[in-house]
N, C-alpha and C positions, 0 to 999 in steps of 0.2 A: 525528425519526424515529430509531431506533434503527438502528445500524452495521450490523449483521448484516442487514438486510434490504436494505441495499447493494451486498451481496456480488454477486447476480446479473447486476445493471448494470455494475458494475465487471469484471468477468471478462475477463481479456487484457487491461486498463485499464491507463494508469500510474495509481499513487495513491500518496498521504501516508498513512501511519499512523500516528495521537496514541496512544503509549500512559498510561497509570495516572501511572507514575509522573514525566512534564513530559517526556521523550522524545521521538525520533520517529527513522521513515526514512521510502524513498522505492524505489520499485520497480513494477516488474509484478502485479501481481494473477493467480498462475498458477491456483489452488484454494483451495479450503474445505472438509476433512473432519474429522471427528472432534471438533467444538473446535480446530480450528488454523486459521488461514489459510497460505499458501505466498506467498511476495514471491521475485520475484528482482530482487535487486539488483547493482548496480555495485558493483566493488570496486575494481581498478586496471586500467589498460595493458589488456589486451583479456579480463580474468577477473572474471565473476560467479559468482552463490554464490545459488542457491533457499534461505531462510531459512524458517522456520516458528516462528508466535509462536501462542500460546495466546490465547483468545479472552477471560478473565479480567485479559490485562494490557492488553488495547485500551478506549483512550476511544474512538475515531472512526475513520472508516475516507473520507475525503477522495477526489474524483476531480480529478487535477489541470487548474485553470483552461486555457483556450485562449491561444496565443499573442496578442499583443494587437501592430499594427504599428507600429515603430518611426521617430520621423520626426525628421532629423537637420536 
């Protein structure tokens, strides 16, 4: 399936984004207009930062897995 048709599932999502070139981050899924998407991501201590990546440099657009429980 192709990424972009993703987009509307994922909305308010967390998700991974693979881009082009072996990269990646990890954020919110705020929008998608113009050919961009908006991610906000973590930065440090209590500051994020809404980033916008062009739809030419995205491989995939990933929703991230469910916690799975831990047994000690």
């Amino acid at each position: 399936m192709n990424w972009q048709y993703k987009i509307p599932y994922l909305m308010g999502q967390p998700v991974g984004v693979s881009f082009t070139d072996g990269t990646g981050t990890s954020g919110i899924l705020c929008d998608a207009d113009g050919g961009q998407i908006y991610v906000l991501e973590y930065l440090y201590h209590t500051q994020f930062a809404l980033k916008h990546y062009d739809y030419k440099t995205i491989q995939d657009l990933l929703p991230f897995p469910p916690c799975q429980p831990t047994l000690y």
